[in-house]
N, C-alpha and C positions, 0 to 999 in steps of 0.2 A: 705434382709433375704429371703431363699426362702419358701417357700409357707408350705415344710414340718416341718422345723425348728421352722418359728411362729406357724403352728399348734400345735407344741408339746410343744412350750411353753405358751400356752395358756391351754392346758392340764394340763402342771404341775402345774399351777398358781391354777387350779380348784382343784387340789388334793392338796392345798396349800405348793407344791414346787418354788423355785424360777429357772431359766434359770440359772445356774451361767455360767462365763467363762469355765469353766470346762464340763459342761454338753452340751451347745453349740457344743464345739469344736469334742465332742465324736459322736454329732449328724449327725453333717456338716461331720466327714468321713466318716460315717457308711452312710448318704444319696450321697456323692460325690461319693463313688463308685458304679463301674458299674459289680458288682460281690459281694459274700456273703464273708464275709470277717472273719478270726481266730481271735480268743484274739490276737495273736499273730501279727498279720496284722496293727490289731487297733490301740495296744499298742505301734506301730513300728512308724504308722500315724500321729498318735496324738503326740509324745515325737519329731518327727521331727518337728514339729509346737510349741511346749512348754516340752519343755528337762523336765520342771519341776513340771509336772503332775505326779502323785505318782500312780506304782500299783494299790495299794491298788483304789485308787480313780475313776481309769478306771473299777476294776471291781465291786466297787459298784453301780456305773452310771451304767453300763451295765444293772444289776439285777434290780435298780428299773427300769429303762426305760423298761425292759422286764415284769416286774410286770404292770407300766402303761399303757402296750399295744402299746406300741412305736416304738420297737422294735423288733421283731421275732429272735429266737434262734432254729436254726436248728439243728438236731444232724443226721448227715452222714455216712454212717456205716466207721468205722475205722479211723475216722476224732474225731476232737475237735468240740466242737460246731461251727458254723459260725451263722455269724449274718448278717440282712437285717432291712430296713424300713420296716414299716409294713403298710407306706402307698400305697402300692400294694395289688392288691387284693390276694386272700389268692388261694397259686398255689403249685402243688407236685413237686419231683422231680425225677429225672434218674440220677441214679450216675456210672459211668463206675468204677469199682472195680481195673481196671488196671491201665488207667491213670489219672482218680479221676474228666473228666469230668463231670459236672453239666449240666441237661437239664431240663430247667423250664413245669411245665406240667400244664396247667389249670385246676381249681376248680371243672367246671363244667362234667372232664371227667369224675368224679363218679356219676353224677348223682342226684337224691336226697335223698344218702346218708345217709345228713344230719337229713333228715324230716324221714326216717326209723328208726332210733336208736333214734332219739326222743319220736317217737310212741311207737317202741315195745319194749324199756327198758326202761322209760319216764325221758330220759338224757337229760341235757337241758346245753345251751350255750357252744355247741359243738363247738369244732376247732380239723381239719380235718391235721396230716403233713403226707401225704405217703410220705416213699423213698423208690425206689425200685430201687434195685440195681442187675447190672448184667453187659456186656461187651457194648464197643461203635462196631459198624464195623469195624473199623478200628485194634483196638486189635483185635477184632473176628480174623478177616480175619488173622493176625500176629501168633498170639497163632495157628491155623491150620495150616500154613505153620511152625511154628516152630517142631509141631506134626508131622509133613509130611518129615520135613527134621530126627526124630529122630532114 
């Protein structure tokens, strides 16, 4: 089992949930992949592995492992939520508006944020999601020459 799986079910066991078959399996996609993944993704992952995981059943896992902290639920502008481990440390992102590339940004580019809006509005147990959204170069440079040819 790997490393994040038994951490989280040692987590649930502490918030007195059990690890079922079902929650397992929702874990092991959401950590197997190497990207943030749609309900839609999940739902597609998981049902290819057991046809007879229900809906409903994926998206309550979802929401408690998101309530446990298990999980991370991103919201990307003009996207569905996507989802991640949350056993990575806690990082922004760049989302290209065109072709909906994802670019992971680190925590520490803002600074200490955190310990500011602590102080000056006395906000506690802060978590930080920037997206910021705008073009990769790649469209950049496409969208200009599309201008250029108009």
């Amino acid at each position: 089992m790997h490393h994040y799986v038994k951490s989280s079910n040692e987590m649930l066991r502490k918030k007195g949930y059990r690890l079922t078959p079902q929650r397992h399996m929702i874990l092991s996609v959401i950590q197997e992949a190497d990207e943030h993944l749609s309900i839609d993704q999940i739902i597609e992952r998981v049902q290819e592995r057991n046809p007879y995981v229900s809906l409903s059943t994926i998206y309550r896992t979802l929401e408690l492992l998101r309530e446990l902290g298990l999980v991370r639920e991103n919201h990307l502008p003009g996207e569905q939520p996507h989802y991640e481990t949350a056993e990575s440390t806690e990082h922004h992102h760049l989302v290209c508006r065109r072709c909906r590339t994802i670019i992971h940004l680190e925590d520490n580019l803002l600074g200490n944020l955190h310990e500011q809006l602590q102080q000056q509005h006395a906000f506690h147990g802060l978590t930080l999601d920037l997206v910021a959204a705008g073009y990769c170069d790649a469209c950049w440079k496409k969208m200009q020459q599309e201008q250029a040819a108009e």
